[in-house]
N, CA, C and O atoms as a Tinker XYZ file with bonds, in Angstrom:
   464  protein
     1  N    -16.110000 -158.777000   -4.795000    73     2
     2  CA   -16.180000 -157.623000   -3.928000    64     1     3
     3  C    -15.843000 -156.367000   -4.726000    63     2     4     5
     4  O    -14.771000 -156.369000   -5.331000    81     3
     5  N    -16.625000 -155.304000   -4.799000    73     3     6
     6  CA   -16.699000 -153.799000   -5.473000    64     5     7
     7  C    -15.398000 -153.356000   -4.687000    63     6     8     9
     8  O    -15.127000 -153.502000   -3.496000    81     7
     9  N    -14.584000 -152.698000   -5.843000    73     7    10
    10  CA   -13.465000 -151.748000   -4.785000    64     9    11
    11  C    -13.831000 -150.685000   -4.975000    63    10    12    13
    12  O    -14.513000 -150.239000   -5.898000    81    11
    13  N    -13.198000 -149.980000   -3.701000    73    11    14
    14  CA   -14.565000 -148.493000   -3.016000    64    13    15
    15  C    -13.781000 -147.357000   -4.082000    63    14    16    17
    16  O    -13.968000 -146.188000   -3.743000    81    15
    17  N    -12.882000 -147.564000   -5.393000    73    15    18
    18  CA   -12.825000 -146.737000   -6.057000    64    17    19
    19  C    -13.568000 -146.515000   -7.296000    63    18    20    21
    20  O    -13.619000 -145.499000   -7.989000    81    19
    21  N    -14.066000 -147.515000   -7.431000    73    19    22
    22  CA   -15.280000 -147.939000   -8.620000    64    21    23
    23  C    -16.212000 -146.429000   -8.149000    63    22    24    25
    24  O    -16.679000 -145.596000   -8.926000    81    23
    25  N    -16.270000 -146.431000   -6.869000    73    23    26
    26  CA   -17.556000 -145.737000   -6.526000    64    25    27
    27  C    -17.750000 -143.997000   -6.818000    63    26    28    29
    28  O    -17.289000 -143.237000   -5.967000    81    27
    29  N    -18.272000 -143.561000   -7.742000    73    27    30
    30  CA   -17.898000 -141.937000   -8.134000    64    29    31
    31  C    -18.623000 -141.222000   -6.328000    63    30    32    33
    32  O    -19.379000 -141.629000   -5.446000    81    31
    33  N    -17.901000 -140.148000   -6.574000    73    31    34
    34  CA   -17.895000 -139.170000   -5.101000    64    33    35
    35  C    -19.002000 -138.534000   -5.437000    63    34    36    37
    36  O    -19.608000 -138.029000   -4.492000    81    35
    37  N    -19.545000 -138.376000   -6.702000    73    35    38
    38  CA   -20.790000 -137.738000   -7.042000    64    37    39
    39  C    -21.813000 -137.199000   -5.435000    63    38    40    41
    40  O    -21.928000 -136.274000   -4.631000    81    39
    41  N    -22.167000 -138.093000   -5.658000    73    39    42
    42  CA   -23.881000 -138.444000   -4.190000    64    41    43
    43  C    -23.188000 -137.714000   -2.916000    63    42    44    45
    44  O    -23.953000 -136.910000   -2.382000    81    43
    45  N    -21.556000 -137.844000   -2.145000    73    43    46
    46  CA   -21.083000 -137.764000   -1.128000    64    45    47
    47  C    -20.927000 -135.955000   -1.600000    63    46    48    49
    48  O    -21.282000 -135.143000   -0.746000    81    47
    49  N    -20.402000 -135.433000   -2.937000    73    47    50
    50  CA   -19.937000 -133.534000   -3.096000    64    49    51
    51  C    -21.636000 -133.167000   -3.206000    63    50    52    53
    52  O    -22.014000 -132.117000   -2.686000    81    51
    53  N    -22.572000 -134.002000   -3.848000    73    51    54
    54  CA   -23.869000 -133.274000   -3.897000    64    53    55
    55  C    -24.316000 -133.261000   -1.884000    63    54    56    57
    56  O    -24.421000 -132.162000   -1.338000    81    55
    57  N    -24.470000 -134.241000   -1.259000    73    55    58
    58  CA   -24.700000 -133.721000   -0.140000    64    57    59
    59  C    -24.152000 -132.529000    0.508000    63    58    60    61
    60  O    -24.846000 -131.638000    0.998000    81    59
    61  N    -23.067000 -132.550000    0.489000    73    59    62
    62  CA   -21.896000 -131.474000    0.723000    64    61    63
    63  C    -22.194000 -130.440000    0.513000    63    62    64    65
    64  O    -22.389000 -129.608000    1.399000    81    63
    65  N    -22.310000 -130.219000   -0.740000    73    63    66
    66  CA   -22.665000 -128.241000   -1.535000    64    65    67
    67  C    -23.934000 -128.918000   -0.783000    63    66    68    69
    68  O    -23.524000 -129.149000    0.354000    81    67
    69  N    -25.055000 -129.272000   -0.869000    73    67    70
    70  CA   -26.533000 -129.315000   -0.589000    64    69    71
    71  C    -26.630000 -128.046000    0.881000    63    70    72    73
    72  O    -27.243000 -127.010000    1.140000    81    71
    73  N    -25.425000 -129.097000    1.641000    73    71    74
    74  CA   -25.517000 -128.731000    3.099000    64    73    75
    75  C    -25.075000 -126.797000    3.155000    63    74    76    77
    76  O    -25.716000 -125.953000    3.781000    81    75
    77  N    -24.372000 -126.655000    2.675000    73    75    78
    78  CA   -23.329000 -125.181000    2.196000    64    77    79
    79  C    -24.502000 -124.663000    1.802000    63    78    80    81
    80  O    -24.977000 -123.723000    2.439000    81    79
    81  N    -25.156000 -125.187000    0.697000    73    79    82
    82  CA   -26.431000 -124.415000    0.095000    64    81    83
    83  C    -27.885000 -124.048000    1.243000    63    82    84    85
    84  O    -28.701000 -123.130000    1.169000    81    83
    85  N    -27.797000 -124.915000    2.026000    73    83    86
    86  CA   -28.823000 -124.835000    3.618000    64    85    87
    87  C    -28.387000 -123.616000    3.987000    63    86    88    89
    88  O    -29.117000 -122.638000    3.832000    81    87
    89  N    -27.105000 -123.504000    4.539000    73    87    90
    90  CA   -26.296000 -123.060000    5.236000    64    89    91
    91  C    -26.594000 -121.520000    5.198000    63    90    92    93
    92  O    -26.712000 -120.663000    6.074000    81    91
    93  N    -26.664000 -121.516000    3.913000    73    91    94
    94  CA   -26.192000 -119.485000    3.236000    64    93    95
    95  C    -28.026000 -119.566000    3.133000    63    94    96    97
    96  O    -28.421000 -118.467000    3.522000    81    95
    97  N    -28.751000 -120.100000    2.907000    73    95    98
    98  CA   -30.157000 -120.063000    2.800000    64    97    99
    99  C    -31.032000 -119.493000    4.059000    63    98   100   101
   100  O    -31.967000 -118.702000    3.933000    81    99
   101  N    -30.590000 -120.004000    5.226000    73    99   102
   102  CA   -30.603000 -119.958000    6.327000    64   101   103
   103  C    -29.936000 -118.266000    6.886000    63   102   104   105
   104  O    -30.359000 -117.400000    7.652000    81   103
   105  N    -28.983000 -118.386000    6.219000    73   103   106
   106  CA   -27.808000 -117.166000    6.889000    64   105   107
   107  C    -28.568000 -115.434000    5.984000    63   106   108   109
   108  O    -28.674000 -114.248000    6.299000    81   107
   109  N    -28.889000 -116.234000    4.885000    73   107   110
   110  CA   -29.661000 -114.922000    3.988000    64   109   111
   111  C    -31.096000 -114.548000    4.736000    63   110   112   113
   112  O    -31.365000 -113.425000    5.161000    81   111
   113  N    -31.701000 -115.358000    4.791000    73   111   114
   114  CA   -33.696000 -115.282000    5.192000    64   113   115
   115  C    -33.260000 -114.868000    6.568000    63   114   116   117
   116  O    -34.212000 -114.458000    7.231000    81   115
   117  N    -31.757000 -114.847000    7.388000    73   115   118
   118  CA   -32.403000 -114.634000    8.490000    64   117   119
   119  C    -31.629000 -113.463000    9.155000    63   118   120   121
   120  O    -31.639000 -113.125000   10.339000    81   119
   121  N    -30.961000 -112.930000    8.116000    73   119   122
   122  CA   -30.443000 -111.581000    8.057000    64   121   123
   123  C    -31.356000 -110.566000    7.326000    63   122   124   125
   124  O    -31.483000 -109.388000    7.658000    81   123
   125  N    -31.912000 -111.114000    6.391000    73   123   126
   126  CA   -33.239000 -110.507000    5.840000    64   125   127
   127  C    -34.493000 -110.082000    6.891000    63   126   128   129
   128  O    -35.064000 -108.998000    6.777000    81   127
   129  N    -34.846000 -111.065000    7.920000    73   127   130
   130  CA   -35.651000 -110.911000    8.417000    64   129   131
   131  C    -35.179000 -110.114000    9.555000    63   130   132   133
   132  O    -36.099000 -109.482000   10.075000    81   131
   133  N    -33.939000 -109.932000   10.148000    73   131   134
   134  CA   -33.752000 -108.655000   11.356000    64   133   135
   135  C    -33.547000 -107.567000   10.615000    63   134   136   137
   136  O    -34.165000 -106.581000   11.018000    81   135
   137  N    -32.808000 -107.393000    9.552000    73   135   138
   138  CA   -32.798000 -106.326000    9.097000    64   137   139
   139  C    -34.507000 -105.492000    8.755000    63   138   140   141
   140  O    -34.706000 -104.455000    9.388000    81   139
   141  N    -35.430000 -105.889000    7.966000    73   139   142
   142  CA   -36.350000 -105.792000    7.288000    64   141   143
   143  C    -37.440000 -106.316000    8.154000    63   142   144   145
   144  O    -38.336000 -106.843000    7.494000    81   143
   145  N    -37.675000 -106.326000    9.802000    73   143   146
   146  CA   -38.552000 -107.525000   10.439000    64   145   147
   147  C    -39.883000 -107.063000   10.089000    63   146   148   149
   148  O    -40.661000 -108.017000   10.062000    81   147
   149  N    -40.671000 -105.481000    9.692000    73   147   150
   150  CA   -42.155000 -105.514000    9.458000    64   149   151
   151  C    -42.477000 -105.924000    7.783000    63   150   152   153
   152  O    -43.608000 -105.906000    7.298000    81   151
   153  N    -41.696000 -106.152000    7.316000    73   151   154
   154  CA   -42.196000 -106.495000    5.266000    64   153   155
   155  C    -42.723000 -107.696000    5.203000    63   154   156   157
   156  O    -42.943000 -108.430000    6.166000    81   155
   157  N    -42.862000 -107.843000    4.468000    73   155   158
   158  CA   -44.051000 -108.769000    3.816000    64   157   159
   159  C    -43.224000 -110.322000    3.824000    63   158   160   161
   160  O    -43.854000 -111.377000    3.911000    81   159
   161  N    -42.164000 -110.279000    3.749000    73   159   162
   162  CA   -41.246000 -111.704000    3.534000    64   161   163
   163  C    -41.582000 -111.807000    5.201000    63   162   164   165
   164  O    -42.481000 -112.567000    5.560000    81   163
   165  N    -40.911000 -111.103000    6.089000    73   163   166
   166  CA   -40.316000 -111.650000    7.168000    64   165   167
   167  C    -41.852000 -112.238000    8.112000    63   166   168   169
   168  O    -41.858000 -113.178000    8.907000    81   167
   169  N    -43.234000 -111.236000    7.671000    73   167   170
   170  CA   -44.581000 -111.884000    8.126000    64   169   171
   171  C    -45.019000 -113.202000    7.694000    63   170   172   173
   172  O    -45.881000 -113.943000    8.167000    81   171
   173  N    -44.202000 -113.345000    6.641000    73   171   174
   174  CA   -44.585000 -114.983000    5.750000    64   173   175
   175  C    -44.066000 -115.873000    6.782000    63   174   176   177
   176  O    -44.520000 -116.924000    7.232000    81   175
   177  N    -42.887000 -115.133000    7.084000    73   175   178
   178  CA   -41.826000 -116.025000    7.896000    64   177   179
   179  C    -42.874000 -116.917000    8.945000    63   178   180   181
   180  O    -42.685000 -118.060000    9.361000    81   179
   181  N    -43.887000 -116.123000    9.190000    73   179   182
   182  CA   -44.354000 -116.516000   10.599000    64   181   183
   183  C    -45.085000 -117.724000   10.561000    63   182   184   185
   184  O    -46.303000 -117.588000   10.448000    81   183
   185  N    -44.557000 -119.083000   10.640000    73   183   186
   186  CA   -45.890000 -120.147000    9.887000    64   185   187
   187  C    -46.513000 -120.343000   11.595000    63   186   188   189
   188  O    -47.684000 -120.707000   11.699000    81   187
   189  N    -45.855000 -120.139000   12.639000    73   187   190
   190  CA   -46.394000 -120.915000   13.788000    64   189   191
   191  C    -46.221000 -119.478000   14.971000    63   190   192   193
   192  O    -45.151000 -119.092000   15.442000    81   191
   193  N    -47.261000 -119.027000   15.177000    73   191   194
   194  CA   -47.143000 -117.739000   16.231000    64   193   195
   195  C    -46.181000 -118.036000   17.236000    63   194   196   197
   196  O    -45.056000 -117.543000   17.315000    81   195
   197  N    -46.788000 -119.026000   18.140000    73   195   198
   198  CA   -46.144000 -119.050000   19.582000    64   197   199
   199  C    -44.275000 -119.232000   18.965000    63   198   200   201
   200  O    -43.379000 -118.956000   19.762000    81   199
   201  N    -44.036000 -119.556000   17.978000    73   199   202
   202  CA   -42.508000 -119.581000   17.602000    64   201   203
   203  C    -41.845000 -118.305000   16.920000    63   202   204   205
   204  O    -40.660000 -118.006000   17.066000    81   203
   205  N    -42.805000 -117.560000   16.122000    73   203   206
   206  CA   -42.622000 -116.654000   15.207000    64   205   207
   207  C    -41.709000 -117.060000   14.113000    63   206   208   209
   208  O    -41.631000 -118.273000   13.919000    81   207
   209  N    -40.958000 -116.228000   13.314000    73   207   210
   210  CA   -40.309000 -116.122000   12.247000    64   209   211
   211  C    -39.013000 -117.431000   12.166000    63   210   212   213
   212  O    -38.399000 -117.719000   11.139000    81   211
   213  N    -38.807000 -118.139000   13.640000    73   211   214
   214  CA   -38.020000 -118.723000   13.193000    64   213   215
   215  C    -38.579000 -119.846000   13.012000    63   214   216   217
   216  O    -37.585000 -120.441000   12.597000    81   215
   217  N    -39.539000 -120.748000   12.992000    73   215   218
   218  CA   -40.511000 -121.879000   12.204000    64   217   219
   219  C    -39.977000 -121.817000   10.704000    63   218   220   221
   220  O    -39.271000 -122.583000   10.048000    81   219
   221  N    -40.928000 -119.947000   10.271000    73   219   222
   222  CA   -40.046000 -120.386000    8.617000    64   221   223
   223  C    -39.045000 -120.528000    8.171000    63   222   224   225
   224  O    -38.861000 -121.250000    7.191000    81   223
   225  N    -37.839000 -119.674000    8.955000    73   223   226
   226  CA   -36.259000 -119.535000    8.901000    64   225   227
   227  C    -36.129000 -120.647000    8.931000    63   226   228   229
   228  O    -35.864000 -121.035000    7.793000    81   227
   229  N    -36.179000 -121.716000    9.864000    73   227   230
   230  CA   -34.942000 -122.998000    9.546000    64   229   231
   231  C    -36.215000 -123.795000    8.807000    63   230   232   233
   232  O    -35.570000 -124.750000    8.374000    81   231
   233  N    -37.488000 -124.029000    8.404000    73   231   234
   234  CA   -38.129000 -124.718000    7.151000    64   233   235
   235  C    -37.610000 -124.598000    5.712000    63   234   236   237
   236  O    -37.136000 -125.438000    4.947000    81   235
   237  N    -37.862000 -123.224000    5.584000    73   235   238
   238  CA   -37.193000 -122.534000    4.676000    64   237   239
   239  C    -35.732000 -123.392000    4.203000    63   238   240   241
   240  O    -35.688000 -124.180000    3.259000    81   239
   241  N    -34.856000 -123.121000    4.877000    73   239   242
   242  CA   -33.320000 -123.462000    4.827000    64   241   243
   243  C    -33.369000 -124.851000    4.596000    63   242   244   245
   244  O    -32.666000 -125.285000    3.683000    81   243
   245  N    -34.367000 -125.974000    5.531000    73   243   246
   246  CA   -34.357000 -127.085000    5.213000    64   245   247
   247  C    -34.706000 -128.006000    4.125000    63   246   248   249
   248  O    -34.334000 -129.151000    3.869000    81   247
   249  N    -35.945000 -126.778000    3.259000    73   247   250
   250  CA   -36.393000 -127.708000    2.187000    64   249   251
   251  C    -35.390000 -127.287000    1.089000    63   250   252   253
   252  O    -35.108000 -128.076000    0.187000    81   251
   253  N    -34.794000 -125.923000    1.165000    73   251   254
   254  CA   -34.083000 -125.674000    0.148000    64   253   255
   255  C    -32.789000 -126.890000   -0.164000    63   254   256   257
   256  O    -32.421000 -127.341000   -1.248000    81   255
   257  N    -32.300000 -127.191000    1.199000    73   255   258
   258  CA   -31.533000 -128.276000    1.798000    64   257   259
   259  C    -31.646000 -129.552000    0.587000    63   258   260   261
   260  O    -30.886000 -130.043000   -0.249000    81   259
   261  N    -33.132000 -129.767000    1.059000    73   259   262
   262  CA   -33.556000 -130.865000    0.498000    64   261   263
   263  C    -33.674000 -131.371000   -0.719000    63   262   264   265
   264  O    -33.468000 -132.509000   -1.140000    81   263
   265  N    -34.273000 -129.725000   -1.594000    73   263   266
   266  CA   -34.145000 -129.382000   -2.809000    64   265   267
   267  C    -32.872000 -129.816000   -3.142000    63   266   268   269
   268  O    -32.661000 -130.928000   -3.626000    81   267
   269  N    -31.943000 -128.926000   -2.889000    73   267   270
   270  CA   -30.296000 -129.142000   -3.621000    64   269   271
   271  C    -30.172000 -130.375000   -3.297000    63   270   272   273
   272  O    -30.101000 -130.835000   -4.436000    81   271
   273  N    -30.080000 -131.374000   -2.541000    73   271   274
   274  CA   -29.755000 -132.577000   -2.428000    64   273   275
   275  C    -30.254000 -133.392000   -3.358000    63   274   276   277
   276  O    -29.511000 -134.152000   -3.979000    81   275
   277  N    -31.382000 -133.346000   -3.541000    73   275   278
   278  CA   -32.528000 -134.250000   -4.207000    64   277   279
   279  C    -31.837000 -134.029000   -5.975000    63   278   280   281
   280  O    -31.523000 -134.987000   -6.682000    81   279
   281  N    -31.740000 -132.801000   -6.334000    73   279   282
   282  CA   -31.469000 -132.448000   -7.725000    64   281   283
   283  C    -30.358000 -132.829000   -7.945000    63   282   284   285
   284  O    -30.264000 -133.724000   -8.786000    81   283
   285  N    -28.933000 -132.256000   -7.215000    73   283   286
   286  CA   -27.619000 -132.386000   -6.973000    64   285   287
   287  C    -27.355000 -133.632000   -7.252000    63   286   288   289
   288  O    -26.606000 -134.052000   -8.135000    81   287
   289  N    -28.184000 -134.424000   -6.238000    73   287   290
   290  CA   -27.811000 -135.724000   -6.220000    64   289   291
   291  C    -28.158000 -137.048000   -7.898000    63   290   292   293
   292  O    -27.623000 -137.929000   -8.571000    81   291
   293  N    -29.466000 -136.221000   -7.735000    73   291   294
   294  CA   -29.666000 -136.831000   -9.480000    64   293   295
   295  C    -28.566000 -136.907000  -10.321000    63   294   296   297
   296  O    -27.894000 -137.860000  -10.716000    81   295
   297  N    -28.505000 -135.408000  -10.567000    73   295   298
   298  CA   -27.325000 -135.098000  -11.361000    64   297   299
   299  C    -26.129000 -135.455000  -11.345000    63   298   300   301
   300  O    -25.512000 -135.476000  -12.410000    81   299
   301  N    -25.545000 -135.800000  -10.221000    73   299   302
   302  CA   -23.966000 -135.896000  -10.069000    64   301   303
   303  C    -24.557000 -137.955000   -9.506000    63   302   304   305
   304  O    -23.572000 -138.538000   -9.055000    81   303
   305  N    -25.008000 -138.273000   -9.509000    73   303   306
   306  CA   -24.862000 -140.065000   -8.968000    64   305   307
   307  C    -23.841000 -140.800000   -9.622000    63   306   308   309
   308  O    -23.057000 -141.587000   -9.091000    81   307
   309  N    -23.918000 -140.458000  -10.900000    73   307   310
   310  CA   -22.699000 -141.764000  -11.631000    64   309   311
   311  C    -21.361000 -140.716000  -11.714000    63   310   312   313
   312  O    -20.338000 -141.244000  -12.149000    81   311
   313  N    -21.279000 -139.402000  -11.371000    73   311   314
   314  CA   -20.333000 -138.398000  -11.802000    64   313   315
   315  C    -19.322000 -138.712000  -10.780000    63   314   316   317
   316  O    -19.680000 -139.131000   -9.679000    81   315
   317  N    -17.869000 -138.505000  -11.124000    73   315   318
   318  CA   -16.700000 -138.236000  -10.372000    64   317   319
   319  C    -16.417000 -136.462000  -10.400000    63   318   320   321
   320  O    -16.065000 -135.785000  -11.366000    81   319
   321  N    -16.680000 -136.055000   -9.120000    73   319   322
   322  CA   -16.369000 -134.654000   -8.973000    64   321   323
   323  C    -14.674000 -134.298000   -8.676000    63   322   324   325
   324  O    -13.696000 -134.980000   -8.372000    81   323
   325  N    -14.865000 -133.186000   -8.882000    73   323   326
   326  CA   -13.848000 -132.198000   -8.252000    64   325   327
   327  C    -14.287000 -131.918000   -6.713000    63   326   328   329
   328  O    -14.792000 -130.841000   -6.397000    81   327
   329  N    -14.109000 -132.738000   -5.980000    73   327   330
   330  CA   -14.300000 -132.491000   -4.492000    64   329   331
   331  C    -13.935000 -131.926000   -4.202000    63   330   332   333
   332  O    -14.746000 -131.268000   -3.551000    81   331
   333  N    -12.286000 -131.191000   -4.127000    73   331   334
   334  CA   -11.651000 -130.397000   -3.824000    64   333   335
   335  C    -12.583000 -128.713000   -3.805000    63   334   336   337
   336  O    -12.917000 -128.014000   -2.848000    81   335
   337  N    -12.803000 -128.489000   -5.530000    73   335   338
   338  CA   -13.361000 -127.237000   -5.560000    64   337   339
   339  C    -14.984000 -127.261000   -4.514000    63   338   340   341
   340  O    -15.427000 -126.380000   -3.777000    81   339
   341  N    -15.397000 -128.263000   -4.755000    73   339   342
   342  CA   -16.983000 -128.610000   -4.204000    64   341   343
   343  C    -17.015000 -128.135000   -2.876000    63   342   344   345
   344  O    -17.922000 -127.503000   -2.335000    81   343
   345  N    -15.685000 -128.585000   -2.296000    73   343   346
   346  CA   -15.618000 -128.680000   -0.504000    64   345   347
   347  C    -14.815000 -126.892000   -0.124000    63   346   348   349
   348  O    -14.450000 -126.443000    0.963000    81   347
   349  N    -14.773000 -126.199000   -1.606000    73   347   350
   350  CA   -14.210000 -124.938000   -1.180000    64   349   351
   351  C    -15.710000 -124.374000   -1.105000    63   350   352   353
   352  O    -16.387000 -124.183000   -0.095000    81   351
   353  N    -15.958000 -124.216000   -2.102000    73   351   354
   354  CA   -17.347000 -123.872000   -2.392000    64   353   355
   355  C    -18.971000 -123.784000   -1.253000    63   354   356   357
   356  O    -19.889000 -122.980000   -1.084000    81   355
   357  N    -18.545000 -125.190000   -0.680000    73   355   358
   358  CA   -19.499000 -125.450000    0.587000    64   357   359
   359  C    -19.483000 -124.550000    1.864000    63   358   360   361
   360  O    -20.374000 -124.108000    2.590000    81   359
   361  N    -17.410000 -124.401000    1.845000    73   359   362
   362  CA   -17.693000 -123.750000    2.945000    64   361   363
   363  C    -17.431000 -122.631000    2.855000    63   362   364   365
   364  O    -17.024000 -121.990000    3.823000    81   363
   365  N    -17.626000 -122.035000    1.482000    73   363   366
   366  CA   -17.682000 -120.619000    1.541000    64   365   367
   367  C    -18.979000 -120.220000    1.498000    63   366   368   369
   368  O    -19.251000 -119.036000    1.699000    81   367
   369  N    -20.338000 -121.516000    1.126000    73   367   370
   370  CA   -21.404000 -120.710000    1.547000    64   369   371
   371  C    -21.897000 -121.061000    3.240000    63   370   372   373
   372  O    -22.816000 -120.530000    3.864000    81   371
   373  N    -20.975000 -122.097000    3.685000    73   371   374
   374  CA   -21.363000 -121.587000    5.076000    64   373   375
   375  C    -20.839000 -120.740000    6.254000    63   374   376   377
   376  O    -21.365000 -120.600000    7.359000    81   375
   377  N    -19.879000 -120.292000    5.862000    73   375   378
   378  CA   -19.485000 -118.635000    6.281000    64   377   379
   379  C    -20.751000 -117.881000    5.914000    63   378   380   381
   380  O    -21.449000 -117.495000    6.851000    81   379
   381  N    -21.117000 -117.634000    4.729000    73   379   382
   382  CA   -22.307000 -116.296000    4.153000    64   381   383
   383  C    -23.366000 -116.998000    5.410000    63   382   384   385
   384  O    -23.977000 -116.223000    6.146000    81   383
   385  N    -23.504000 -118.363000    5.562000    73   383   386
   386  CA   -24.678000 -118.623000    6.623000    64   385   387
   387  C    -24.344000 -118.182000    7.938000    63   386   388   389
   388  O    -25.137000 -117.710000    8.753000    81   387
   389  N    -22.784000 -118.414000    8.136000    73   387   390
   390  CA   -22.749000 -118.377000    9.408000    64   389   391
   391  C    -22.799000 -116.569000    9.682000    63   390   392   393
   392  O    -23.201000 -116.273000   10.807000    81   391
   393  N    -22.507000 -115.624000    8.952000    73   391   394
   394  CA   -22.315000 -114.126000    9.239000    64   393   395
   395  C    -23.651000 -113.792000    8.995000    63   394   396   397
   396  O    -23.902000 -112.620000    9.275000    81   395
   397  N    -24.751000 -114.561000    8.488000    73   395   398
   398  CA   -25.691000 -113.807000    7.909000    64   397   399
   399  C    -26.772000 -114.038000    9.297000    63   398   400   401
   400  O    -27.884000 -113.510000    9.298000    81   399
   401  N    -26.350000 -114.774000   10.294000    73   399   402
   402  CA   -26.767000 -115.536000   11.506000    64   401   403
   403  C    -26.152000 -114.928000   12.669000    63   402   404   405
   404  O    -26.773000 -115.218000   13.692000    81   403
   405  N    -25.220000 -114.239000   12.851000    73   403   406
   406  CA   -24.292000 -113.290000   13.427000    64   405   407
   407  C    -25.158000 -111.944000   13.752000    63   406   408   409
   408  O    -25.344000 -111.135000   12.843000    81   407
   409  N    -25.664000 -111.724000   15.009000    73   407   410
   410  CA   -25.891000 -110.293000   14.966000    64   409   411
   411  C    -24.914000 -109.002000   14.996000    63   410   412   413
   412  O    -25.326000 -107.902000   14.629000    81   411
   413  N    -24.023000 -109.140000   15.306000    73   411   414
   414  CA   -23.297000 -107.857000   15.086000    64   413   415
   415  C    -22.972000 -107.272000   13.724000    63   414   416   417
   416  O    -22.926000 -106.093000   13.375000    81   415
   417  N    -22.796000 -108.192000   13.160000    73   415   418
   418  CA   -23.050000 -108.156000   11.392000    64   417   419
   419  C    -24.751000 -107.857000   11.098000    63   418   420   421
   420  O    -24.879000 -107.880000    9.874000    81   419
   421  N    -26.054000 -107.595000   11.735000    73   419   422
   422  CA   -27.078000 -107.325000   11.127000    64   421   423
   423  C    -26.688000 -105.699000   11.683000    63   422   424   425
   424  O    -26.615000 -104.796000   10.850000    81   423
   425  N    -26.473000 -105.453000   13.003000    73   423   426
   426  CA   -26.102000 -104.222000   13.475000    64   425   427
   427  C    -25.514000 -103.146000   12.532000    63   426   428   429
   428  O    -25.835000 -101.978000   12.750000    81   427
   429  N    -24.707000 -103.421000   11.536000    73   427   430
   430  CA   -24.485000 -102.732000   10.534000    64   429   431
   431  C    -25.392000 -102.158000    9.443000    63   430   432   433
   432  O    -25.272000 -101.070000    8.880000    81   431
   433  N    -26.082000 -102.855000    9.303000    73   431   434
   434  CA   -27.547000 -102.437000    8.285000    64   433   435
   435  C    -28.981000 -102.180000    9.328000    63   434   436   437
   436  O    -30.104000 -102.212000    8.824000    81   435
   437  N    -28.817000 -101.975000   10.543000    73   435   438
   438  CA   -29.921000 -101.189000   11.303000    64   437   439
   439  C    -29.164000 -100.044000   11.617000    63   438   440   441
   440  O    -27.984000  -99.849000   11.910000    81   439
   441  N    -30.250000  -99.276000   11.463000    73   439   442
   442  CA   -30.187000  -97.451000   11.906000    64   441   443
   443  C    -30.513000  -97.711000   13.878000    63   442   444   445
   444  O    -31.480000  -98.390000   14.225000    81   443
   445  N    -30.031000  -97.384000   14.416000    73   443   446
   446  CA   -29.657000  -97.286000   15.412000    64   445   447
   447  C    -31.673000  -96.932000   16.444000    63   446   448   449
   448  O    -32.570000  -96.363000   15.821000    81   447
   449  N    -31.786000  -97.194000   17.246000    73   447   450
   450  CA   -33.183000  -96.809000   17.797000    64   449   451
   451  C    -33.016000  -95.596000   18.774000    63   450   452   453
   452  O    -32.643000  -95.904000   19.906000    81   451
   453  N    -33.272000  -94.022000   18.475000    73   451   454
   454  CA   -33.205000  -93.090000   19.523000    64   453   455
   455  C    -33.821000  -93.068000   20.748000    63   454   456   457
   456  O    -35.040000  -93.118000   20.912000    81   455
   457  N    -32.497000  -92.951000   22.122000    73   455   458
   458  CA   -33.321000  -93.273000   23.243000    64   457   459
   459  C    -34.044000  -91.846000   23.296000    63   458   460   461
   460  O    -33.929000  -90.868000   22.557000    81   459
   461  N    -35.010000  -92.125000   24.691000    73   459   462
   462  CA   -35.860000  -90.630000   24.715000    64   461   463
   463  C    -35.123000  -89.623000   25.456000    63   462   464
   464  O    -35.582000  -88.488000   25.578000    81   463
């Protein structure tokens, strides 16, 4: 029988940051897109009309997701991490996701709309 310390944390901190890395991916493209909604990124955004911009927003976030996992995970499989720093790291990029997802925080970077 394998004892479960044999096993490096590698695969378990790459999911982790992966997810953190979704997180702020998500929180960036979609603070980008209220701030900036007629430019050229946020029209890309649009893969499916009847949904608009948020189809690409959480695609977007998901393959990047997928990306970091897929690579992360290569890389770190036989590795013993620093979980500790990994699991600071994660959730400091999912704060940047979670404020960047926050409208009162986009409210700061829009100019205000004059009533008539």
């Amino acid at each position: 029988m394998e004892n479960k310390m044999d096993k490096p944390n590698g695969p378990v901190a790459a999911a982790l940051l992966a997810g953190g890395i979704g997180c702020a991916v998500l929180g960036v493209v979609t603070f980008a897109n209220q701030v900036m909604p007629t430019s050229a990124f946020s029209q890309w955004l649009v893969w499916y009309k009847p949904v608009g911009a948020l189809a690409g927003k959480s695609s977007v976030a998901i393959i990047i997701f997928l990306l970091a996992w897929a690579v992360l995970g290569l890389l770190w499989r036989r590795q013993e991490m620093r979980f500790g720093r990994i699991a600071v790291i994660s959730f400091v990029l999912l704060a940047v996701g979670l404020i960047g997802t926050f409208p009162p925080f986009w409210l700061l970077f829009i100019s205000p709309i004059p009533l008539p």
